[in-house]
N, C-alpha and C positions, 0 to 999 in steps of 0.2 A: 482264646484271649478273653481277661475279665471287660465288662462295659467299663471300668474306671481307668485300664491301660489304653482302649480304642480309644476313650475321650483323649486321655493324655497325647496317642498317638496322632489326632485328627490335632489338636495344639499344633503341635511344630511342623505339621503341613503346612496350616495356614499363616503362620507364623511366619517361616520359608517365603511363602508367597506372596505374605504383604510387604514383604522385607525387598520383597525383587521388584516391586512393583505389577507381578502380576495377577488375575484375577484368582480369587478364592473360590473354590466348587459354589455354585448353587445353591446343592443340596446341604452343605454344612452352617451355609450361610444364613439360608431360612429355619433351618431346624433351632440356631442358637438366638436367633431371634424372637420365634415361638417361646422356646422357653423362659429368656429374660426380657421379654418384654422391652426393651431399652436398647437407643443406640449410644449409651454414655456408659464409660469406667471409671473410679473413682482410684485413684491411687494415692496414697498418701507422699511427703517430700520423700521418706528415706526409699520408699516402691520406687518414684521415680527417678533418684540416683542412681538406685541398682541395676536400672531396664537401661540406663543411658538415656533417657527421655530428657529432649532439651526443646524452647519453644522459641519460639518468635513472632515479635507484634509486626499485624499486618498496617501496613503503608498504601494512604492514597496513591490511586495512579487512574491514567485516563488511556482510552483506549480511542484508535480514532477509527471509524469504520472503513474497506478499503475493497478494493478488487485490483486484481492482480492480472497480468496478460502478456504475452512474447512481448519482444521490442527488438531493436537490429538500430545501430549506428548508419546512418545513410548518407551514399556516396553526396556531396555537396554539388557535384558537376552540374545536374543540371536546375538549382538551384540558382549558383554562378551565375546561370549562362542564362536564368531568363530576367535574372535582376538588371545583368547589362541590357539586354534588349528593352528591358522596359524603361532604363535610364534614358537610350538613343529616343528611344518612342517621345517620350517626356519633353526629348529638347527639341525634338522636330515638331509637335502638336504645338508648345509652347513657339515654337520662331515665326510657325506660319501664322497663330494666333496673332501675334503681333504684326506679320509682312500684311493681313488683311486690316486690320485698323490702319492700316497707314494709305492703302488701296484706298479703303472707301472714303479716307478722310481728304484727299488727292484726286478723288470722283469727280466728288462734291464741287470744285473749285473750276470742275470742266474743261481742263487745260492736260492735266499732268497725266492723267492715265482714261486709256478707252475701257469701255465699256468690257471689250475680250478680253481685254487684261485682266480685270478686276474679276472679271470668272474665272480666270483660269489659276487665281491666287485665292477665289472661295473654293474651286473644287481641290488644291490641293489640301488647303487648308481642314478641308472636308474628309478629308485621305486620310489624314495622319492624326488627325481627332479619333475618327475609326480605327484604323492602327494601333490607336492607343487603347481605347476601351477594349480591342479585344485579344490584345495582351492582358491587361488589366481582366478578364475575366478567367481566360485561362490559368493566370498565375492564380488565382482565387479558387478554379476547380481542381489545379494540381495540389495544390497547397494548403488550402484553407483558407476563408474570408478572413481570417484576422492574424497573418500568417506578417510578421512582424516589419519585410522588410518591402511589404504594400506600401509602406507609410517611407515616401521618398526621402523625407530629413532624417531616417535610421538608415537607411540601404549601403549606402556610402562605410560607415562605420562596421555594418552585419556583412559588405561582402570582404574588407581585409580579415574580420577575425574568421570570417569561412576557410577564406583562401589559405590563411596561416592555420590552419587548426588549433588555433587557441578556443575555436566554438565547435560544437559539433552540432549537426541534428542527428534527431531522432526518431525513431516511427515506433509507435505503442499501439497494439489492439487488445479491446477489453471485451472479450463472448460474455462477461455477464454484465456489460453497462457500465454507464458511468454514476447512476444516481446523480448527474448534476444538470443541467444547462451546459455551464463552460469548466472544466477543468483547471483548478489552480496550479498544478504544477505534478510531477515526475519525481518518484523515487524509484533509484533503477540499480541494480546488483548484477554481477555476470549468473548467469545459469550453473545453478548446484553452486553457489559459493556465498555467502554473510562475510569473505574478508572487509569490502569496501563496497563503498554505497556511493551513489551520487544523486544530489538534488539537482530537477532541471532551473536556471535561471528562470524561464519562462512557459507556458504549454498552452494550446490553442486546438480547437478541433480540426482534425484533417482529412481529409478525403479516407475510404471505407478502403481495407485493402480485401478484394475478392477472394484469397483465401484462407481469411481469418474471419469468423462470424464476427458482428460487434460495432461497436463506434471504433475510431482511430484517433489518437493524439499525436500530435507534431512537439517536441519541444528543443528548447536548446540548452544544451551543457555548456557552461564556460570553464575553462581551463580543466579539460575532462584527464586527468592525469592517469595515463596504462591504457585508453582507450585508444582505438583507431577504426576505420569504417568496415563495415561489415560486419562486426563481433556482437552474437547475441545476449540480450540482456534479459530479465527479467524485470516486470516495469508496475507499479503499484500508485496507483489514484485515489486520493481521500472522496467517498461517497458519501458523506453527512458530515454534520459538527461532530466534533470529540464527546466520546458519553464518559462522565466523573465516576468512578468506582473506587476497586482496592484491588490489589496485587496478591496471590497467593503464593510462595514461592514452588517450586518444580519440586520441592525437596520434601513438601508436606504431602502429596498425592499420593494415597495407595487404591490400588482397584478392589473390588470386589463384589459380586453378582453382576457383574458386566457394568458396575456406574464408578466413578472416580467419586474420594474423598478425601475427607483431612477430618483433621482431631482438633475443637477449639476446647481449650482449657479455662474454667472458671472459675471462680474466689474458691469454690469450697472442694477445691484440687478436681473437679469432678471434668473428664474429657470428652465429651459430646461428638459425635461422628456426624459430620453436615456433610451432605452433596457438595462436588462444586462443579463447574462446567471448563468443558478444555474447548470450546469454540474459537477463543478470543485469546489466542497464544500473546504473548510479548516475551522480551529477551530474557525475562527470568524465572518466570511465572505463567501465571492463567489470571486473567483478567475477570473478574466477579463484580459485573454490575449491581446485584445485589445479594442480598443472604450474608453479607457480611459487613465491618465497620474498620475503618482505621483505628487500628490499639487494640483488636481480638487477636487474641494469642493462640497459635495455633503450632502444632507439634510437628517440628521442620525434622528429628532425630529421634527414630524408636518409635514411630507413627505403625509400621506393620508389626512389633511386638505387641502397639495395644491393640488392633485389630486381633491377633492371635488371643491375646487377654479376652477383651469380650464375646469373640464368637466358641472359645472353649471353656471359658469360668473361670474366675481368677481364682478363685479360692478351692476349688480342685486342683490346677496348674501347682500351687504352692507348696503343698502337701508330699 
């Protein structure tokens, strides 16, 4: 075989291959490299008609940083059940509070109450203060210190949409962290599915679950529609502010030497081949903090024919 039929022949390999999206050898890679010095092909309008080459301007987008970790719908029962308890706590610490101001204030007058009395409505008084503080810390170590229905004027309202499942909770562990202090909130999807998503109303730290490494997040879904307890979710936490970038589409990306690329196009029709990074997926694209600008034009159609173009020589290819 002549060297000008193997050129032509290593073409439509690579060609092939950019077209598939997968990597181009290596060794074809570096060799056309060496020789044209250059990651840019120059094609003129009617070249690019013919290849089918069409482009598209890249679009601001933001990307927000996150991690990702199991989650599981959890049973509310005993939730429920220490909310009540801690209701009864509340009105029993509250009534003795008061049956002993009234004690001591009926002490004082030395007539209405003895002195045994008056202890025996501080010690219960004493009872149920205690009673209550360690409900109150329990439901803090089950739960979380800022676990929403601590706060007595919400409980009332948090335990009917419990009981009805118009709320749900939820339990999230994060093995790579949270990057925050407190956690704003819960985006949660079933495991293996992007059909439907659900934002939490609210999310709060919660107790560590032993065996998942990590922090733990508590939150709650309102009107969680297709969900019921038990069902594992998969749960994602914003770790920083949103970083400002641009969007590459999915449809520009060909591989080759093992790095991903695109083709940006310039005034003087010339297609320059830039890296771009697939770390920072989004639903359409790859997200490019930098190396790129909103309004660079970049070759969404016919991107692996000019990769076969540059790494074989346009001007042998034509011939």
């Amino acid at each position: 075989m002549t060297p000008r039929l193997r050129r032509l022949g290593a073409l439509a390999a690579a060609a092939l291959l950019g077209a598939c999206g997968r990597d181009a050898p290596d060794a074809d890679v570096e060799a056309a490299e060496h020789e044209q010095g250059s990651d840019a092909v120059a094609l003129d309008a009617d070249e690019q008609r013919r290849l089918g080459i069409e482009v598209a301007e890249l679009r601001a987008a933001q990307f927000q940083p996150s991690n990702t970790g199991p989650a599981r719908v959890v049973d509310a029962q005993a939730v429920i059940e220490t909310m009540m308890a801690l209701a009864r706590a509340e009105t029993n610490a509250r009534t003795s509070r008061a049956a002993l101001v009234r004690s001591r204030d009926l002490f004082k007058l030395d007539t209405a109450v003895s002195a045994e009395a008056l202890e025996n409505v501080e010690r219960q008084a004493a009872q149920d203060e205690a009673e209550l503080r360690g409900l109150q810390a329990r439901a803090a170590l089950g739960f979380g210190a800022s676990a929403p229905w601590l706060d007595a004027a919400r409980r009332e309202q948090l335990l009917t949409a419990l009981g009805t499942g118009s709320t749900l909770l939820v339990s999230a562990s994060f093995p790579s962290g949270l990057g925050a202090a407190e956690p704003e909130g819960l985006t949660l999807q079933r495991v293996g599915s992007d059909a439907e998503r659900w934002t939490s109303s609210e999310a709060w730290l919660g107790p560590a679950d032993p065996a998942v490494p990590g922090p733990a997040v508590l939150a709650l879904l309102t009107t969680p529609r297709g969900l019921s307890y038990g069902e594992r979710l998969t749960a994602s936490v914003a770790t920083g502010a949103p970083v400002a970038g641009t969007l590459v589409p999915a449809a520009a990306v060909v591989l080759a030497s093992g790095e991903a690329w695109c083709y940006v196009l310039h005034e003087d029709d010339e297609f320059e081949r830039r890296r771009i990074a697939l770390d920072q997926p989004l639903d359409e694209g790859y997200f490019q903090a930098d190396g790129y600008a909103a309004g660079d034009r970049v070759v969404v159609a016919g991107a692996g024919l000019l990769l076969a173009r540059e790494l074989g020589g346009g001007a042998e290819a034509e011939d």
